[in-house]
C-alpha positions in Angstrom: 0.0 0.0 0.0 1.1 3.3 -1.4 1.2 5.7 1.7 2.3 9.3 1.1 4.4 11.2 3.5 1.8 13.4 4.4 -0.3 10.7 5.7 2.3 9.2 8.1 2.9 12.7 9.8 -0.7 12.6 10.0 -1.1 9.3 11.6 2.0 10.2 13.8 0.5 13.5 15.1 -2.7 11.8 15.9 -0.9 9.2 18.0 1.0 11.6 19.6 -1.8 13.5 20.4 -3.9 10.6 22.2 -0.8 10.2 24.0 -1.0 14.0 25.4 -4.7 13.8 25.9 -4.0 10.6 28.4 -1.5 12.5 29.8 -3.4 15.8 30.6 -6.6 13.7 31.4 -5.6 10.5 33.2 -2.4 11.6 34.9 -3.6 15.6 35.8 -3.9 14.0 38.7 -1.8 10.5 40.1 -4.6 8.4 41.1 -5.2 4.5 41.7 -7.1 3.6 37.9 -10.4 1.6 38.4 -11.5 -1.1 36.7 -14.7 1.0 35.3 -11.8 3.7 34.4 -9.8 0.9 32.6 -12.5 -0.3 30.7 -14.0 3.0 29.4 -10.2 3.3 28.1 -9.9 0.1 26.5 -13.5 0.6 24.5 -11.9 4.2 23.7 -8.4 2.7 22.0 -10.0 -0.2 20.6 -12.5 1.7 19.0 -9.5 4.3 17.6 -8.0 1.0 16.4 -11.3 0.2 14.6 -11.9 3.4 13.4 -8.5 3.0 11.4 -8.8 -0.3 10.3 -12.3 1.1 8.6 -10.0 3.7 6.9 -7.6 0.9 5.8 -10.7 -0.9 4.3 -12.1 2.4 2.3 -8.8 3.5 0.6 -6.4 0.4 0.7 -9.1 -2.4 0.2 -10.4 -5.5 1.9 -7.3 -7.3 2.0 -5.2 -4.6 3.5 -7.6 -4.4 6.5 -7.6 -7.7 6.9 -3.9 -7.8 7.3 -3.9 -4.4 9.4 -6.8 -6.4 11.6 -5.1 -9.6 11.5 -1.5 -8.1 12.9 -3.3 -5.6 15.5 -4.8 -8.6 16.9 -1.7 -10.6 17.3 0.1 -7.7 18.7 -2.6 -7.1 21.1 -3.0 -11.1 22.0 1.0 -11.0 22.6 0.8 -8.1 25.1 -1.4 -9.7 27.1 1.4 -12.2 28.0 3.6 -9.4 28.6 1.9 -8.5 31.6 3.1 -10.7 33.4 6.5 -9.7 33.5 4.8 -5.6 33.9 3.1 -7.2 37.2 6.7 -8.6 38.4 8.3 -5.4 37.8 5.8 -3.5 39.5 6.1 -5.6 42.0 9.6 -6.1 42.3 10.1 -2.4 42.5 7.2 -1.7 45.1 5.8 1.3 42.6 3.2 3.0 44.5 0.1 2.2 42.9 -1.2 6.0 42.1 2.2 5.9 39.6 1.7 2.7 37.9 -0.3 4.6 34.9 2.7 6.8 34.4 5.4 4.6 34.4 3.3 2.3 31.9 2.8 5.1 29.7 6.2 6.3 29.5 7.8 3.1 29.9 5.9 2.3 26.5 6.2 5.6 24.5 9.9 4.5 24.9 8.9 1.2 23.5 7.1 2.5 20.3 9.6 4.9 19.5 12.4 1.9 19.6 10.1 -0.3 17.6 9.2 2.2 15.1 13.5 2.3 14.5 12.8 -2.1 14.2 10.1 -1.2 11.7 11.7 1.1 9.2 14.7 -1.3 9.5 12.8 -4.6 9.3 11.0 -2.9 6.2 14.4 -2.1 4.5 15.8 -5.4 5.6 12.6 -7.7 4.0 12.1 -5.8 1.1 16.3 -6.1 0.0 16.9 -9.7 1.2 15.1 -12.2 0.8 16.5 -14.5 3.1 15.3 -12.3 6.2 12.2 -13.9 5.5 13.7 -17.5 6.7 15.4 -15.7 9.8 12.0 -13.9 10.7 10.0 -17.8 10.3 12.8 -18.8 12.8 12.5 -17.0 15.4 8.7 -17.3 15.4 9.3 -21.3 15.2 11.5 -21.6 17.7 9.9 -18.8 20.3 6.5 -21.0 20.0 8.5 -24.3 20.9 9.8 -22.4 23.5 6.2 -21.0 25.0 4.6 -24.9 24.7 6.8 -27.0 26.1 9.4 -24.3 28.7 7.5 -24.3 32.1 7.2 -20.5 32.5 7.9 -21.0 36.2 11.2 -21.9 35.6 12.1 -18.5 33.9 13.3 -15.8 36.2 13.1 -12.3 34.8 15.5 -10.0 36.5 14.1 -6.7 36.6 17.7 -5.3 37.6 19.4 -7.2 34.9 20.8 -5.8 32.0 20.1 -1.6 30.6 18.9 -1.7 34.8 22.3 -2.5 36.4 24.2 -0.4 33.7 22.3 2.5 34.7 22.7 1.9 38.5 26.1 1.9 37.6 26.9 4.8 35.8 23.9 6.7 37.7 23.4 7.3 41.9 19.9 6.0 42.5 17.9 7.1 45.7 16.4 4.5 47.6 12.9 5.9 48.1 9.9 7.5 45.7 9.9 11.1 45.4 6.2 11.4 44.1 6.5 10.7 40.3 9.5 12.7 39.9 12.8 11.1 38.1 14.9 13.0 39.1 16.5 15.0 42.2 19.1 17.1 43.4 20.9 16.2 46.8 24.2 17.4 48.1 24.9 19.5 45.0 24.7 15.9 42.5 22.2 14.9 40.4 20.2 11.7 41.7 17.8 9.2 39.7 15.1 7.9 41.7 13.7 4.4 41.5 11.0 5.7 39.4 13.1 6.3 36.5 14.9 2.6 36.8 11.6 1.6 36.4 10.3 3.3 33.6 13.5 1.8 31.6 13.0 -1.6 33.0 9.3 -1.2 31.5 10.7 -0.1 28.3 13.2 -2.2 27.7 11.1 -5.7 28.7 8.6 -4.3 25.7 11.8 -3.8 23.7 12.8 -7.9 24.7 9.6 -8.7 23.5 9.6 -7.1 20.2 12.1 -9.5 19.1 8.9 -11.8 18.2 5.8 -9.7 17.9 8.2 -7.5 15.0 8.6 -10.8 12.9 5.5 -11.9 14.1 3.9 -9.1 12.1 5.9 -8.9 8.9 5.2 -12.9 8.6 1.5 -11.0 8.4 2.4 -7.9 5.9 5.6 -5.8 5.3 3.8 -3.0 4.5 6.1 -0.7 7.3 2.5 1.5 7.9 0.5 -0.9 8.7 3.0 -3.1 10.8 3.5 0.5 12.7 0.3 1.4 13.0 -1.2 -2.0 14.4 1.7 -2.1 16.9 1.1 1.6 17.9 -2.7 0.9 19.1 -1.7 -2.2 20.6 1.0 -0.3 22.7 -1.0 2.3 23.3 -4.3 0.3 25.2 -2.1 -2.0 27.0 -1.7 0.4 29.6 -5.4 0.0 30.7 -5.8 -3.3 30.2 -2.9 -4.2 32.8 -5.1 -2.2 35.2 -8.2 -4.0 33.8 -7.5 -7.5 34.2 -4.3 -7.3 37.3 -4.9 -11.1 38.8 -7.1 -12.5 36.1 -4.6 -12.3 33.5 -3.2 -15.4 36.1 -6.1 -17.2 35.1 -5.4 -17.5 31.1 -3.6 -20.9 31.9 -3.9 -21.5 28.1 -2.8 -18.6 26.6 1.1 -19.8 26.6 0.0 -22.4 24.3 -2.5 -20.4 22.2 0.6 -18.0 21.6 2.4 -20.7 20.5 0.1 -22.1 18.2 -0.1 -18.7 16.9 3.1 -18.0 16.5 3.9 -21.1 14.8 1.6 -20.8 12.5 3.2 -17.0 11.5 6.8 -19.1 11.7 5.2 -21.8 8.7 3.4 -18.8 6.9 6.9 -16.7 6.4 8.8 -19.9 5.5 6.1 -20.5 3.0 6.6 -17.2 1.5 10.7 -17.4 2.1 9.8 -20.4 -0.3 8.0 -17.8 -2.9 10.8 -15.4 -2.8 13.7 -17.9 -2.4 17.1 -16.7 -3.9 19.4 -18.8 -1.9 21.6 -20.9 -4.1 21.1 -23.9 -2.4 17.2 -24.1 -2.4 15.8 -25.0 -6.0 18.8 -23.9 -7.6 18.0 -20.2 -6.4 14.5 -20.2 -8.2 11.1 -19.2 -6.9 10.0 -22.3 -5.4 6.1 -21.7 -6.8 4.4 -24.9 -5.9 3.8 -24.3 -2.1 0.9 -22.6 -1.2 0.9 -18.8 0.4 -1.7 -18.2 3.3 -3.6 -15.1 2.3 -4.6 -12.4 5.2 -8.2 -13.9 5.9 -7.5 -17.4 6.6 -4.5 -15.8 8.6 -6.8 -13.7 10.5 -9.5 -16.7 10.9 -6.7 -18.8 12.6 -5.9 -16.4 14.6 -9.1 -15.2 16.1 -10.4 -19.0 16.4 -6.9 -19.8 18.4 -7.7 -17.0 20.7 -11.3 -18.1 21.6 -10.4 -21.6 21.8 -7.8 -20.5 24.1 -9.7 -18.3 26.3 -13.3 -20.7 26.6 -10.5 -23.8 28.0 -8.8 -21.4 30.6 -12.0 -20.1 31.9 -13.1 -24.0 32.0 -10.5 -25.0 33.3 -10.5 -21.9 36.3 -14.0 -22.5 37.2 -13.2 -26.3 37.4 -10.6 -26.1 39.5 -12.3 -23.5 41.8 -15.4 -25.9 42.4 -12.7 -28.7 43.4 -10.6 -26.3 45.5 -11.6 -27.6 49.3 -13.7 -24.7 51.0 -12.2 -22.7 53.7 -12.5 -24.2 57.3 -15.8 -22.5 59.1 -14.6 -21.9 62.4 -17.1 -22.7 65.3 -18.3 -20.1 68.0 -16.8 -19.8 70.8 -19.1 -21.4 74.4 -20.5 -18.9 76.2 -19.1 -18.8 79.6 
């Protein structure tokens, strides 16, 4: 899809703007986010995210939305697991909960500004070499092995590991919150606080986890404004769906393996189309290998949706099963009267 430099300063802006208008509206004041706030947030972006999608349908065509469609819903489905390792961090760091929203939101403008770098050099890379097709399939092959059969309580994330201890290192960090401020001045130095380490370990777990949902999406299109655009509103209502589901995200036992299936799936659909555009000299001769099928955006976007259901009807079997044979809590008996 053709898209003119006027309309990606346009789309940018509007982005942008949303962005302030959380800001000014939802962080005027620091404030512990409801579940009723949440969700009147979450209908607002995904309804923007429909909205656009109904533009990509009007002046791209049906098959352009469906891809737009199909890779905002994999992007979104894929955040949902990332909460998990949001809640830990939260945690771990003991944020106050009236400065979670801001440290989500910053934490993940940093993210979309890193992944829009990926995108335009994804786009460059897919477009020039074929063969980044066959990496891409990879990694999505080998990240859904890793989700179905790797028990997720044997991974540690270490919220202090990597960009974290390097800028504990080169930085003096305070021990306590000063409000929502990053920064302070003591004893004539410059200090960080803890609520800028966590606002970069925020950003750069989202930046860990681009390193599937970026392939993820160009096994879905490589049009670069699309692949931005679906990840940009799937950034931007993650924030309030952390605060909308908190502990019930706990109870998507399933999703792990609905992820996988997913991204499998994505994995087989790029090598398929590595397959289409092969140029390697040791595949066919460096021909086209034209026989294999190609998995257009609709059936793409029917697997997905149907993985996701499936996946979500099991886990809330299987939590409602388990609670009926959870053993009641003891009922204690009154004390005699004396």
């Amino acid at each position: 899809m053709s898209v003119p430099a006027w309309l990606w300063a346009a789309t940018i802006a509007t982005l942008l703007g949303l962005i302030l208008v959380d800001l000014v509206i939802v962080n005027r004041k620091p404030h512990k986010v409801t579940i009723a706030e949440s969700a009147r947030w979450i209908s607002f972006y995904i309804g923007c995210a429909i909205a656009f999608g109904a533009g990509v349908w009007v002046f791209g065509g049906d098959d352009q939305a469906a891809a737009y469609f199909t890779g905002y819903i994999t992007e979104y489905s894929l955040s949902v697991d990332n909460l998990f390792i949001f809640m830990l961090i939260m945690a771990n760091f003991a944020v106050p909960v009236i400065h979670q929203h801001r440290v989500l939101l910053i934490g993940i403008l940093m993210a979309l500004v890193m992944r829009g770098i990926f995108i335009g050099v994804g786009a460059q890379a897919v477009q020039r070499f074929s063969w980044v097709f066959w990496l891409f399939g990879g990694i999505l092959i080998y990240t859904a092995w890793k989700l179905a059969f790797n028990n997720k309580d044997d991974d540690e994330y270490d919220p202090n590991g990597g960009v974290v201890r390097l800028v504990r290192k080169l930085f003096p960090v305070t021990d306590e919150y000063h409000g929502s401020k990053l920064t302070i001045k003591r004893d004539g130095r410059r200090w960080l606080t803890p609520m800028f380490i966590v606002m970069i370990a925020i950003g750069g777990a989202d930046l860990v986890f681009a390193v599937d949902s970026i392939p993820a999406i160009f096994g879905i299109t490589q049009d670069a404004y699309l692949v931005f655009a679906a990840n940009a509103f799937a950034l931007m209502g993650l924030r309030q769906l952390y605060f909308l589901l908190g502990g019930l995200v706990e109870k998507l036992v399933y999703l792990s393996y609905g992820l996988a299936v997913i991204l499998g799936f994505i994995g087989v659909k790029l090598v398929l189309h590595a397959l289409h555009e092969n140029e390697l000299p040791f595949i066919n001769g460096g021909e086209h290998v034209t026989w294999v099928p190609e998995i257009n955006n609709w059936v793409s976007l029917g697997v997905i949706v149907t993985v996701l259901a499936v996946t979500t009807v099991l886990s809330v079997l299987k939590s409602k099963r388990d609670a009926r044979r959870s053993p009641a809590p003891p009922v204690s008996e009154p004390e005699p009267a004396e």
